[in-house]
Backbone as JSON, one array per atom type, in Angstrom:
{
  "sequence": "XXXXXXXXXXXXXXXXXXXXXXXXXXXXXXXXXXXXXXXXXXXXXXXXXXXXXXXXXXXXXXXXXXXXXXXXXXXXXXXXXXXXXXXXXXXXXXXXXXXXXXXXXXXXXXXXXXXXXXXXXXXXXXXXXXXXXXXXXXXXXXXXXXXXXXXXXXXXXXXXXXXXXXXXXXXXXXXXXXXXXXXXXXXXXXXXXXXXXXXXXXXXXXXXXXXXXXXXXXXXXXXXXXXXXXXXXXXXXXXXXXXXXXXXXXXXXXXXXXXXXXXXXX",
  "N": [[-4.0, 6.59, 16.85], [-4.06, 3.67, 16.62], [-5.07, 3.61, 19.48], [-7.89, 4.94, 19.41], [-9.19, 2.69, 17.63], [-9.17, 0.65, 18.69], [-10.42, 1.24, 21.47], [-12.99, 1.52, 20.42], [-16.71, 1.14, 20.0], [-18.01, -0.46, 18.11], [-17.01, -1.7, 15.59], [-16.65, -2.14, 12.0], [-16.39, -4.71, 9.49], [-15.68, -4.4, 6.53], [-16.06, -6.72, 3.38], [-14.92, -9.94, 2.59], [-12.82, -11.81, 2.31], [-9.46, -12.51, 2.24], [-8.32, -10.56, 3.22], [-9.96, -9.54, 4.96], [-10.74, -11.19, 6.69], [-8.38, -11.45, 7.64], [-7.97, -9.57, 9.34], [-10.5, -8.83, 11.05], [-9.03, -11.07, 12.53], [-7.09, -10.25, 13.53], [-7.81, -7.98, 15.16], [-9.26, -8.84, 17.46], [-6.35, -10.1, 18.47], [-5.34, -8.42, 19.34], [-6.84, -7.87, 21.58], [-9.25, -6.29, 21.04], [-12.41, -5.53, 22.1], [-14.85, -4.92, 21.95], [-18.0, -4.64, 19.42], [-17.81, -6.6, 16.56], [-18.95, -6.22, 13.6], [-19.58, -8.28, 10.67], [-19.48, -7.27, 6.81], [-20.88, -8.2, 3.38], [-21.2, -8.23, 0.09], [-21.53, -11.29, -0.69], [-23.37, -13.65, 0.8], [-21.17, -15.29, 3.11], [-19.06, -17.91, 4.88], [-18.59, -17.63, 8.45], [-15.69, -15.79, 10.31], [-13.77, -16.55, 13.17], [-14.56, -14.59, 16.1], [-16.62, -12.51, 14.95], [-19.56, -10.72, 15.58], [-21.65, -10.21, 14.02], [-23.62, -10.25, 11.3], [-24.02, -8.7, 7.42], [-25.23, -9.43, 4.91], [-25.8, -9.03, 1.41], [-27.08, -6.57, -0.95], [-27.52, -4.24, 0.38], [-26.03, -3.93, 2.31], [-23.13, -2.32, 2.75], [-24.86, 0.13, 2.88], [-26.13, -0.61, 5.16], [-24.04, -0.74, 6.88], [-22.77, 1.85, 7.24], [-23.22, 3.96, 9.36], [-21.63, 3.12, 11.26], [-18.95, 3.6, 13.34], [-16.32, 2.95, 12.85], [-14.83, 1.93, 10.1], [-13.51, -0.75, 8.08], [-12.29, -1.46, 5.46], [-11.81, -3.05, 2.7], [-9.48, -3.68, -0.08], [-10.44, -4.55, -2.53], [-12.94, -3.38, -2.84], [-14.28, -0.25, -4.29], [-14.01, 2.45, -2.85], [-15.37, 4.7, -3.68], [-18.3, 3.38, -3.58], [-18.59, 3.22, -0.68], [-18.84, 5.42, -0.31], [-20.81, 6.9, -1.9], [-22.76, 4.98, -0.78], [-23.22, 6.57, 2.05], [-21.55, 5.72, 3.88], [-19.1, 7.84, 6.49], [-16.42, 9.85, 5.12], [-13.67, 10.21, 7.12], [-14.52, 8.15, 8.63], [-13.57, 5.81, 7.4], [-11.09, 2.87, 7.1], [-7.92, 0.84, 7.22], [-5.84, -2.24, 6.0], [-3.86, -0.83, 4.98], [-3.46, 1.79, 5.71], [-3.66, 2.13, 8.65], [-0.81, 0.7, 8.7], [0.6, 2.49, 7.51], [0.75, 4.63, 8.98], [1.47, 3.77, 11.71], [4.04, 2.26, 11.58], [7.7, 1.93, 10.22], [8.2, 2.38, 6.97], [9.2, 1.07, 3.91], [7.93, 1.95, 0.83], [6.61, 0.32, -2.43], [5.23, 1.09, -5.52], [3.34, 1.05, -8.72], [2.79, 0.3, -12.29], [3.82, -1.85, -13.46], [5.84, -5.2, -12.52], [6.46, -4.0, -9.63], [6.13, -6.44, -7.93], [8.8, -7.48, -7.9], [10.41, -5.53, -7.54], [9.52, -5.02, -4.59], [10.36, -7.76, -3.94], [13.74, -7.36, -4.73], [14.38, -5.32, -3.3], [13.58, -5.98, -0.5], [15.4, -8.02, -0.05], [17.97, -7.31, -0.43], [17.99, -5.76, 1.89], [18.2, -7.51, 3.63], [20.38, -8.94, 3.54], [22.02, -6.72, 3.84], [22.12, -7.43, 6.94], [19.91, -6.13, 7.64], [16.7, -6.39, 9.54], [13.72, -6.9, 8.2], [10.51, -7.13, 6.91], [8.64, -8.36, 4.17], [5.35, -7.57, 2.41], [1.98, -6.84, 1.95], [0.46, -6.08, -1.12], [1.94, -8.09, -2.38], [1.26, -10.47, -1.15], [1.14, -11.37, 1.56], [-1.08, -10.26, 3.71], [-0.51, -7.35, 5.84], [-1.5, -7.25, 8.1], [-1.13, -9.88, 9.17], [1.62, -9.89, 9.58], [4.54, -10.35, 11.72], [4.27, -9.22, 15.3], [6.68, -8.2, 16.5], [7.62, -6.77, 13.66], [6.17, -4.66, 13.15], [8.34, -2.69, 14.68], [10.08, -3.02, 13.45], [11.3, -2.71, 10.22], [8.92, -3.0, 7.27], [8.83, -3.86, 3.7], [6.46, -2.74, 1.53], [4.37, -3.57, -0.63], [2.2, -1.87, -2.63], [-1.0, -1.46, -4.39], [-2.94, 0.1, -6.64], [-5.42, 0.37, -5.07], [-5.11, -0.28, -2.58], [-4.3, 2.22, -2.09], [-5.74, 4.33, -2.28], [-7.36, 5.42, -0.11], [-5.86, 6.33, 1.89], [-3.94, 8.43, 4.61], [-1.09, 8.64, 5.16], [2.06, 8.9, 4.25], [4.64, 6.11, 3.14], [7.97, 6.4, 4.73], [9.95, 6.03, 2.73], [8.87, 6.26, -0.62], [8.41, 4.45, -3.51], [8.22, 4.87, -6.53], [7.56, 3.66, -9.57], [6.82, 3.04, -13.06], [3.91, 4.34, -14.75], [1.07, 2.94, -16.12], [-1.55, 2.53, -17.96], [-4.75, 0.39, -16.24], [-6.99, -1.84, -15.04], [-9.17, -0.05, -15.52], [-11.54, -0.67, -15.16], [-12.16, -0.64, -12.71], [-11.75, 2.12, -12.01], [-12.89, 5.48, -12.7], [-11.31, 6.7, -14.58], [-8.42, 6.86, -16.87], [-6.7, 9.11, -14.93], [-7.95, 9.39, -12.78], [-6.84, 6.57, -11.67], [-4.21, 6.65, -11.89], [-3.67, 9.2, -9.69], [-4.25, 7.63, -7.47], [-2.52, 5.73, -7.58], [-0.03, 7.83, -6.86], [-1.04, 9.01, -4.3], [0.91, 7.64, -2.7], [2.97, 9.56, -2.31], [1.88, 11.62, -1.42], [1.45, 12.37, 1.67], [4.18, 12.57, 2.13], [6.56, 14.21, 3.68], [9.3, 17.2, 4.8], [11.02, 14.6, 6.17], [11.3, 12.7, 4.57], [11.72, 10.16, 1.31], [11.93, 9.86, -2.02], [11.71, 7.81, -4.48], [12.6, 8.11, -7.75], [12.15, 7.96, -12.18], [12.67, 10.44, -13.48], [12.07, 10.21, -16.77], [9.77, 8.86, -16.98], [6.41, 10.12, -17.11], [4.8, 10.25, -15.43], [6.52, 9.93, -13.01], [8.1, 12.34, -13.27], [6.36, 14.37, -12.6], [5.88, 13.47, -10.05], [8.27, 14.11, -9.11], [8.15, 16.7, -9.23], [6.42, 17.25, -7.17], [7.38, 16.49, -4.47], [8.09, 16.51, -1.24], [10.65, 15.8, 0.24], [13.86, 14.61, 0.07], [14.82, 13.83, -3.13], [15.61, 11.09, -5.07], [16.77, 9.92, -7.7], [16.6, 7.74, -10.83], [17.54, 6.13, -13.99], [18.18, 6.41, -18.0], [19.19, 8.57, -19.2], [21.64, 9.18, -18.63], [21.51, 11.76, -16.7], [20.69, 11.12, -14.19], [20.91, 10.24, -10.2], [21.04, 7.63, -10.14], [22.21, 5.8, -12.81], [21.09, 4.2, -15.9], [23.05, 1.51, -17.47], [22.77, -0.23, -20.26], [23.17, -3.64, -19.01], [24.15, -3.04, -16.3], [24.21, -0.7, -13.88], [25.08, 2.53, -13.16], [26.59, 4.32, -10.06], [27.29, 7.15, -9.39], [29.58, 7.47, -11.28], [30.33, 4.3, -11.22], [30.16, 1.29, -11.31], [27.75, 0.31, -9.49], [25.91, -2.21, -9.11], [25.24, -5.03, -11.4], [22.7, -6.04, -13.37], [22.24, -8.58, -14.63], [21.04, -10.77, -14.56], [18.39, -10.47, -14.28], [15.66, -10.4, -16.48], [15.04, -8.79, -19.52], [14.79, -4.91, -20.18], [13.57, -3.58, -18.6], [13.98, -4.74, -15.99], [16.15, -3.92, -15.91], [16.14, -1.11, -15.26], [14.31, -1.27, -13.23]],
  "CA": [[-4.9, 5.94, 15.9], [-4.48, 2.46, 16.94], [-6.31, 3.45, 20.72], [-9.05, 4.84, 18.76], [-9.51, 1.91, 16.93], [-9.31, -0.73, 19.92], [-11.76, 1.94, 21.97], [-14.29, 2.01, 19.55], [-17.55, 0.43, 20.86], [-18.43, -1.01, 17.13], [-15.98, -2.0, 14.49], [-17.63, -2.96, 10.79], [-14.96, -4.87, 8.38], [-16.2, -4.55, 5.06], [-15.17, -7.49, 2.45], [-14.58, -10.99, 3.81], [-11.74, -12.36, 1.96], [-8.32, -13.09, 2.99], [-7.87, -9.4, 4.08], [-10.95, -8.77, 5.92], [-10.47, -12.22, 7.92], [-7.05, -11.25, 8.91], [-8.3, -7.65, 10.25], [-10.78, -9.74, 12.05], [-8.37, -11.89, 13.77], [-6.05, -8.88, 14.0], [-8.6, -7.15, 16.19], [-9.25, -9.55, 18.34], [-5.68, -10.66, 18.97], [-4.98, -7.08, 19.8], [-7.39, -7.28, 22.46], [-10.64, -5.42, 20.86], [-13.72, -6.23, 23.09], [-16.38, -4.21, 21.28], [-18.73, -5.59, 18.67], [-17.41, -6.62, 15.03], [-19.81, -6.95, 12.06], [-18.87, -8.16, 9.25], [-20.31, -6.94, 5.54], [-20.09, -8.91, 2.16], [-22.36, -8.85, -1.06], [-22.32, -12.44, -0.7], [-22.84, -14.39, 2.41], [-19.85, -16.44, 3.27], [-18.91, -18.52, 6.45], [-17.83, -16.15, 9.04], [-14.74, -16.24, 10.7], [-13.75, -16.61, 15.03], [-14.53, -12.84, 16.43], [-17.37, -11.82, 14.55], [-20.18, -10.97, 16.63], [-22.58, -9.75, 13.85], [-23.19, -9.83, 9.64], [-24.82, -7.95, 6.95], [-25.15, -9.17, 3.7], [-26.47, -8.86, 0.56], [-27.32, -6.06, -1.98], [-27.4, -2.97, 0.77], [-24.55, -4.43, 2.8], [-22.36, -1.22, 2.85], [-25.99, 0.64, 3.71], [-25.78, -1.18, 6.55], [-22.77, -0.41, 8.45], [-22.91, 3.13, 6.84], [-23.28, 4.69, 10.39], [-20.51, 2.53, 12.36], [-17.87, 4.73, 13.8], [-14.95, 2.49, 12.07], [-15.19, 0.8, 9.12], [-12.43, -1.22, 7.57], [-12.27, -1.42, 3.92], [-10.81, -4.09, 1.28], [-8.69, -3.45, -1.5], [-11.41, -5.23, -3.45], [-13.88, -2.46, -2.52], [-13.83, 1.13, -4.11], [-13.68, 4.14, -1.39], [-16.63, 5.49, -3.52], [-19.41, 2.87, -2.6], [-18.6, 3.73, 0.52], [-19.19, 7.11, 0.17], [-22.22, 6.5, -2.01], [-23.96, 4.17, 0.87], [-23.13, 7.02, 2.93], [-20.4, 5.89, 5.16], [-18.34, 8.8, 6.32], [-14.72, 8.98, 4.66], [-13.14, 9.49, 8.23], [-14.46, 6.8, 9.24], [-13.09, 4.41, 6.92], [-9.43, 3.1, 7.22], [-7.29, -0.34, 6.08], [-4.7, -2.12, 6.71], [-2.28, -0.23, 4.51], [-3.6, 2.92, 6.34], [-2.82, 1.41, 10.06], [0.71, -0.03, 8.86], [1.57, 3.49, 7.45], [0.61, 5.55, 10.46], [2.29, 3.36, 12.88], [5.71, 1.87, 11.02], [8.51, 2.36, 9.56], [7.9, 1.59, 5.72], [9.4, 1.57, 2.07], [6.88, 1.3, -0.21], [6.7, 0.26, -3.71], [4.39, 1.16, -6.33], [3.8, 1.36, -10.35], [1.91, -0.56, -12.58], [4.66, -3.34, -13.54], [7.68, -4.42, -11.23], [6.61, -3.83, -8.12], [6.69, -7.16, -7.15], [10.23, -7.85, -8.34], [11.27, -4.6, -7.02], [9.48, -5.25, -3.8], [11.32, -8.49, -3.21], [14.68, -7.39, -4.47], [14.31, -4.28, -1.62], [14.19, -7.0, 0.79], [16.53, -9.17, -0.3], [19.0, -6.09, -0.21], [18.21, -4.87, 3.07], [18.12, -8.89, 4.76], [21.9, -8.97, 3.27], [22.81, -6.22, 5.08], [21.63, -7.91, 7.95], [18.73, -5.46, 8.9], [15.72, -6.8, 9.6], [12.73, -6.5, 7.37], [9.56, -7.87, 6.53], [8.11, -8.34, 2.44], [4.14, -7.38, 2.72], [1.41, -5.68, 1.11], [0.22, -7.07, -2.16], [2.4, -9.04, -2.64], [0.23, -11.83, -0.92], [1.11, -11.67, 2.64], [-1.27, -9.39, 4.28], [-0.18, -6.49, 6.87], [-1.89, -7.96, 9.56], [-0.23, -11.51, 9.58], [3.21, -9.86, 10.07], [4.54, -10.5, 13.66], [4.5, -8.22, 16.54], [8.31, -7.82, 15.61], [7.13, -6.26, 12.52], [6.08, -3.2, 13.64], [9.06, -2.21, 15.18], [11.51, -3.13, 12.66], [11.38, -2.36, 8.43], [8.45, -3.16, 6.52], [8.94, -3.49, 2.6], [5.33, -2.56, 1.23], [3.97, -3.26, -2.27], [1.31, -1.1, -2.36], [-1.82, -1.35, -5.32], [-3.57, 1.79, -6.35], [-6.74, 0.66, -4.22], [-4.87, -0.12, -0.97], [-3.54, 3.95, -1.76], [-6.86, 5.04, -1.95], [-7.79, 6.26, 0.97], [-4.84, 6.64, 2.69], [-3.62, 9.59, 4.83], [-0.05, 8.81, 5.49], [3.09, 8.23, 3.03], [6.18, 5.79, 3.36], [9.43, 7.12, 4.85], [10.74, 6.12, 1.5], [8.43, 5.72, -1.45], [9.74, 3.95, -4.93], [7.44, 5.38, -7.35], [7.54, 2.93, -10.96], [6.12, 3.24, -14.48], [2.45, 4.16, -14.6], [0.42, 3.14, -17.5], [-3.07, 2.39, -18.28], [-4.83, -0.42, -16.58], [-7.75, -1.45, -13.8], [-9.79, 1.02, -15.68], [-12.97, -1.17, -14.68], [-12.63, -0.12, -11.41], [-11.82, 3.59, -11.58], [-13.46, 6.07, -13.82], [-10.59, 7.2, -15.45], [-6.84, 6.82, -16.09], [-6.52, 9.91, -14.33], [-7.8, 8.84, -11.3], [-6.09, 5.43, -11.02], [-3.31, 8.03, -11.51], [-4.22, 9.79, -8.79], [-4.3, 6.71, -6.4], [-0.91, 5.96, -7.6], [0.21, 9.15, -6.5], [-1.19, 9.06, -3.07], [2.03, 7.11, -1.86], [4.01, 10.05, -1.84], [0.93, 12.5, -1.0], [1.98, 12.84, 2.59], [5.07, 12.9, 2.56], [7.47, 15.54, 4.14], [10.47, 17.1, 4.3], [12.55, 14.5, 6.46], [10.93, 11.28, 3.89], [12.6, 10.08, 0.33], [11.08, 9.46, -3.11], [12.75, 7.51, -5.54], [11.48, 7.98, -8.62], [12.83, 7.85, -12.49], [12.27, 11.35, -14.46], [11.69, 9.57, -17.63], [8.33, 8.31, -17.19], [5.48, 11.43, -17.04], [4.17, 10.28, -13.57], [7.64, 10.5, -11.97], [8.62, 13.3, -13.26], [5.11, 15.33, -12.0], [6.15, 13.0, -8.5], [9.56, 14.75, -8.63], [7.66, 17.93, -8.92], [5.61, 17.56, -5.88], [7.86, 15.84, -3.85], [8.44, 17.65, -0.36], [11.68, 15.15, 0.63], [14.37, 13.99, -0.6], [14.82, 13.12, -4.41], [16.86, 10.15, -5.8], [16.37, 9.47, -9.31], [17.16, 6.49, -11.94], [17.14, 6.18, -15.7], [18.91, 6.13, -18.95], [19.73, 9.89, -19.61], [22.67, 10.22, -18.26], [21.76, 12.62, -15.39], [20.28, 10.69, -13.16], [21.86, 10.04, -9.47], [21.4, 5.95, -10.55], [22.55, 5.64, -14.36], [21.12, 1.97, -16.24], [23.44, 1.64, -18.89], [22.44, -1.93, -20.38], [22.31, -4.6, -17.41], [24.24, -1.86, -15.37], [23.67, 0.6, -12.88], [26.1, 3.18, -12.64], [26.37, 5.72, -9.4], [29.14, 8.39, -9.28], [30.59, 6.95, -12.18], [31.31, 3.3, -10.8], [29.1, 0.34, -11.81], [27.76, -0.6, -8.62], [24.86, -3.2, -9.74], [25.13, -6.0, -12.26], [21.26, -6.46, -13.38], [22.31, -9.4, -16.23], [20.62, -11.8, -14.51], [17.26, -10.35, -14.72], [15.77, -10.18, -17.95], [14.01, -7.2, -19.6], [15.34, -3.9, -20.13], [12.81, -2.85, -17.64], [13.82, -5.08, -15.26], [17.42, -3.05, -15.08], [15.64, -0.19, -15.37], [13.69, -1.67, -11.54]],
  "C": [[-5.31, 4.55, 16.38], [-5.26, 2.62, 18.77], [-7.48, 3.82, 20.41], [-9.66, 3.87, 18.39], [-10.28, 0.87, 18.21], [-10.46, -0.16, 20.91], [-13.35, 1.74, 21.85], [-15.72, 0.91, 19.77], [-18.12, -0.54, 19.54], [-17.34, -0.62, 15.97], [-16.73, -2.88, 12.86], [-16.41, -3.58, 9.71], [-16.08, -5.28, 7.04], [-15.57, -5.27, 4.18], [-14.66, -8.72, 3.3], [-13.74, -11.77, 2.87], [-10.49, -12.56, 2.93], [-8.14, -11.79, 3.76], [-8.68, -9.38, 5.29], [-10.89, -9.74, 6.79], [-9.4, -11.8, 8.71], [-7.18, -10.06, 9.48], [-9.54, -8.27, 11.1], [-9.82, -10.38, 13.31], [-7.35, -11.21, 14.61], [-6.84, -8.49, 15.6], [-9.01, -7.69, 17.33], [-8.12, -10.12, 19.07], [-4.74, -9.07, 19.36], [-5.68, -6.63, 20.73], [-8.84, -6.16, 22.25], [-11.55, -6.18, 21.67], [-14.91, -6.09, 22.29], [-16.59, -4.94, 20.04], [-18.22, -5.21, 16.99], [-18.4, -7.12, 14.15], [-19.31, -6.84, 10.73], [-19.34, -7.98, 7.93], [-19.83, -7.85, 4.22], [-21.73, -8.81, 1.44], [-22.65, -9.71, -1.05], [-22.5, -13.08, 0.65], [-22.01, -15.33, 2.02], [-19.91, -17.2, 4.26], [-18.28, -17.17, 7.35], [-16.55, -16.42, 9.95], [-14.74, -15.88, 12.46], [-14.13, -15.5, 14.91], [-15.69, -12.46, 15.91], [-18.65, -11.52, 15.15], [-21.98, -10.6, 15.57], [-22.61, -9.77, 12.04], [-23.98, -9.02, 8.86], [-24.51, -8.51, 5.62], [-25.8, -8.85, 2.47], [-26.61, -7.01, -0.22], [-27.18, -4.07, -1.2], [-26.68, -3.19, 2.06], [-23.47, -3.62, 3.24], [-23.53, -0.09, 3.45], [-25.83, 0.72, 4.92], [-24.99, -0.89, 7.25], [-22.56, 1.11, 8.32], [-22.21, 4.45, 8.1], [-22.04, 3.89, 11.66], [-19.47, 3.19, 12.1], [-16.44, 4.51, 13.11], [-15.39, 1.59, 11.24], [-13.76, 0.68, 8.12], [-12.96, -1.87, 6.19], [-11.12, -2.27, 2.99], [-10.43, -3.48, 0.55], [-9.95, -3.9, -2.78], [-12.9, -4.32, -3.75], [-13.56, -1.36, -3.21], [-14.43, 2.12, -3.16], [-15.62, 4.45, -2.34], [-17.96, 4.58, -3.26], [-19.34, 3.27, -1.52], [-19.1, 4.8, 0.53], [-20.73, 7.07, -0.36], [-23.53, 6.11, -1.67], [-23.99, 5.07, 2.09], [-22.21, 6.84, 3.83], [-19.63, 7.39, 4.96], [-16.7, 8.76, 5.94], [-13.8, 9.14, 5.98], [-13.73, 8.65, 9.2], [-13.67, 5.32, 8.94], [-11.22, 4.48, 7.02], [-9.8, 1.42, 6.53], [-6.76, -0.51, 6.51], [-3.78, -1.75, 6.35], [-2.17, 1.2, 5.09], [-3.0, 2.86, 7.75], [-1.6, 1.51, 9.96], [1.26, 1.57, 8.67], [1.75, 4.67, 8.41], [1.41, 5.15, 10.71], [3.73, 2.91, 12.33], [5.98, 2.27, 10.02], [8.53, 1.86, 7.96], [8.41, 2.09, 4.41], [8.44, 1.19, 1.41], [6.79, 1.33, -1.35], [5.54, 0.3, -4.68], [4.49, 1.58, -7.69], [2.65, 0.33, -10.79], [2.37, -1.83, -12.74], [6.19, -3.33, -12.83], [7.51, -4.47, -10.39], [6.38, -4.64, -7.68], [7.96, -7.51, -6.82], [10.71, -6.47, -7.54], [11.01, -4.29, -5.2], [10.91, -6.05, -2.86], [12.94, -8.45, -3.56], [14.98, -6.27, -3.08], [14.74, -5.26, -0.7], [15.02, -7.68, 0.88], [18.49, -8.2, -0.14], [19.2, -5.9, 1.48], [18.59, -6.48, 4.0], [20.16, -8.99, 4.38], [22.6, -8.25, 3.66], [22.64, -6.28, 6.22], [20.43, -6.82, 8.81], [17.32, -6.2, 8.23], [14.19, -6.11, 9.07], [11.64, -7.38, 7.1], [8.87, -7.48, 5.12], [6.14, -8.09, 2.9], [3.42, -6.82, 1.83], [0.39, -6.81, -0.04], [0.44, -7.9, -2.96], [2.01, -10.36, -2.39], [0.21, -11.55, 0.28], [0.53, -10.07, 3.51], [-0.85, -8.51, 5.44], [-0.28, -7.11, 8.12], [-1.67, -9.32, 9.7], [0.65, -11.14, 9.62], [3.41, -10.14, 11.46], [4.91, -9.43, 13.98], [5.85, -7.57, 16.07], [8.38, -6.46, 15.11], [7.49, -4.42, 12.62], [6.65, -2.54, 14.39], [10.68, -1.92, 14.55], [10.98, -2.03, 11.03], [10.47, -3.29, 8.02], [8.38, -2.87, 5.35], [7.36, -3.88, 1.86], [5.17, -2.39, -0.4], [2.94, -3.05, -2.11], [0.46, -1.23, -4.29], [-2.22, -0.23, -4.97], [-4.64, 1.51, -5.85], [-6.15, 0.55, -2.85], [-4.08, 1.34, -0.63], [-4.66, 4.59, -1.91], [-7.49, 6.16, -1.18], [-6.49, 6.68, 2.19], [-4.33, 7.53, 3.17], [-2.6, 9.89, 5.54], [0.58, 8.7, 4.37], [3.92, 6.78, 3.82], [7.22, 6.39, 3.81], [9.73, 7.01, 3.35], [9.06, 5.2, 0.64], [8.86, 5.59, -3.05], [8.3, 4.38, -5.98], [7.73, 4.61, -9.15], [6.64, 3.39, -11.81], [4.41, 3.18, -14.03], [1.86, 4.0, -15.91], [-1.12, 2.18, -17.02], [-3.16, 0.75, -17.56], [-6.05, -0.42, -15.03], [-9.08, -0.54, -14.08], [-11.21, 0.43, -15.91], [-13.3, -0.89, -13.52], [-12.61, 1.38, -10.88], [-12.49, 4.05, -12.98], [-12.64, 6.5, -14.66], [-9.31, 7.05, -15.13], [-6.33, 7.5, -15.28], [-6.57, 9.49, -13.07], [-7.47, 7.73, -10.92], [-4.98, 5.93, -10.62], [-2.99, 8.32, -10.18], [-3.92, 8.9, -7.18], [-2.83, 6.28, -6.1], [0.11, 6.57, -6.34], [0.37, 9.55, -4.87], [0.29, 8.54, -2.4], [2.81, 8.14, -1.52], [3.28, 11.66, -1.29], [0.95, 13.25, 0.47], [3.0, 12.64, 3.25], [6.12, 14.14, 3.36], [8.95, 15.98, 4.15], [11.94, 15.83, 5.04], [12.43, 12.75, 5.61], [11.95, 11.35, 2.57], [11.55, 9.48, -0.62], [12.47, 9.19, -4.03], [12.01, 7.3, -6.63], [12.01, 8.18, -10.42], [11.79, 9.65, -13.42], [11.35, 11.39, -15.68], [10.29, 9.19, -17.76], [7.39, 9.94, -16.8], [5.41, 11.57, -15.75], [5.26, 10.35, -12.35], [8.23, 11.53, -11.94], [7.8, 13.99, -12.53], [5.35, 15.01, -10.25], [7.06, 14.12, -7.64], [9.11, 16.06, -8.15], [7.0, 18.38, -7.83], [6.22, 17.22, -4.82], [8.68, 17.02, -2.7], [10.05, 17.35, 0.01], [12.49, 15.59, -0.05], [14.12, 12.99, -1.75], [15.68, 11.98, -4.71], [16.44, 9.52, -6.93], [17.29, 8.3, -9.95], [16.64, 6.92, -13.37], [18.16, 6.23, -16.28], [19.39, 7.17, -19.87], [21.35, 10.19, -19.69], [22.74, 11.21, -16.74], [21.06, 12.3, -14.2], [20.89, 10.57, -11.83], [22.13, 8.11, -9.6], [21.32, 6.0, -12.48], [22.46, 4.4, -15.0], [21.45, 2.93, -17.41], [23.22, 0.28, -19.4], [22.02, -2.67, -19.47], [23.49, -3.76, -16.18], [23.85, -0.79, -14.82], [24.86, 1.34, -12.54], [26.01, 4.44, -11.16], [28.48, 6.24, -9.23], [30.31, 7.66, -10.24], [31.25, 5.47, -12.35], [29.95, 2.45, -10.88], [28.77, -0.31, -10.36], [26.63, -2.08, -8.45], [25.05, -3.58, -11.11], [24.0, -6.8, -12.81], [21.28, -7.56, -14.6], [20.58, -10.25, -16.18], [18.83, -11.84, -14.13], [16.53, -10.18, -16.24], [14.6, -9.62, -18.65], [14.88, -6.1, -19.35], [14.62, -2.82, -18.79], [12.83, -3.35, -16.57], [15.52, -4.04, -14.39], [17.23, -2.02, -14.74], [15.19, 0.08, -13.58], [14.89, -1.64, -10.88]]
}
């Protein structure tokens, strides 16, 4: 994927915010040669690398026909398709990171920052090396070289799961409820986007996910991996009883010192 990319004689980054700059500078500090134009409804300043722009009102028109086109979170997939671009053409950088590395990824509607950064904060204490990313603020493509060789912990929004046509080794699947529903047509399909995280998964990946909620249970149901469940049944393999977490009968987490029943729940 990534020699395709670097190959490719025209590269279009759609969206010039913080993402689409750093997939700019990405591409260039990865050695791309070939010509980058960059697209935005509004004109902006443009950043080092860019060799070419398009803006205004038919802006996505415009790059329509370029062989790669990189796509914001801020963007939905269907303009794209609308203006005609083709959908394998378009990719991201949560598409990139999940091809090429090793990644947990977290998603839901509330939580998944907090459950992002306790992940990491877990795994840095057992001294393996990890990097926090995603939407949490610090885009994909500002991680270091490193990065992509070690553990990336990925908080993933339902637009950077969009288009996506990998999973996580391990995806954490949280509470879904209503919300965003200015940018998709229906709860269903924010749903849907959700969802994608554990969409290509297989059998040697892991979904953690809690029964209890509708959208994890339907997860559980599709889920090719490995299961590991949470909740407040009773039969879970993680058991929150108050600000505990019980497994195999033995309290091994003490969640006091968060606060919210839904945070012991994370």
């Amino acid at each position: 994927m990534l020699e395709n990319i670097l190959s490719a004689p025209c590269i279009a980054v759609a969206g010039l915010g913080k993402e689409g700059c750093t997939t700019i500078y990405w591409l260039r500090r990865k050695g791309y040669h070939g010509k980058i134009i960059a697209a935005d409804l509004r004109e902006k300043e443009l950043p080092e690398g860019v060799d070419e722009a398009c803006f205004g009102n038919n802006y996505l028109e415009n790059i329509s026909k370029i062989p790669i086109i990189f796509r914001t979170p801020g963007i939905p997939l269907e303009k794209f398709l609308k203006a005609g671009c083709q959908l394998n053409a378009i990719t991201s950088q949560s598409a990139i990171i999940l091809a090429n590395c090793s990644v947990i990824g977290v998603t839901g509607t509330k939580g998944k920052s907090t459950v992002s950064s306790l992940i990491a904060h877990i795994l840095r204490k057992a001294k393996i090396r990890c990097h926090l990313s995603g939407n949490i603020g610090t885009p994909f493509f500002e991680l270091p070289d490193e990065a992509w060789n070690e553990v990336i912990v990925a908080e993933f929004s339902s637009h950077q799961l969009l288009d996506v046509r990998h999973s996580p080794h391990i995806a954490v699947l949280l509470e879904i409820v209503p919300e965003h529903l200015d940018y998709y047509h229906s709860f269903e399909s924010y749903v849907q986007a959700k969802m994608n995280i554990l969409l290509h998964q297989n059998t040697n990946d892991i979904l953690v996910a809690s029964s209890a909620y509708k959208h994890g249970l339907q997860a559980i149901v599709k889920e090719k991996g490995k299961i590991i469940t949470f909740g407040q049944s009773g039969n879970e393999d993680f058991v929150v009883n108050g600000s505990e977490v019980i497994y195999s009968g033995k309290t091994v987490i003490n969640s006091c010192f968060l606060r919210g029943s839904h945070n012991a729940i994370n």
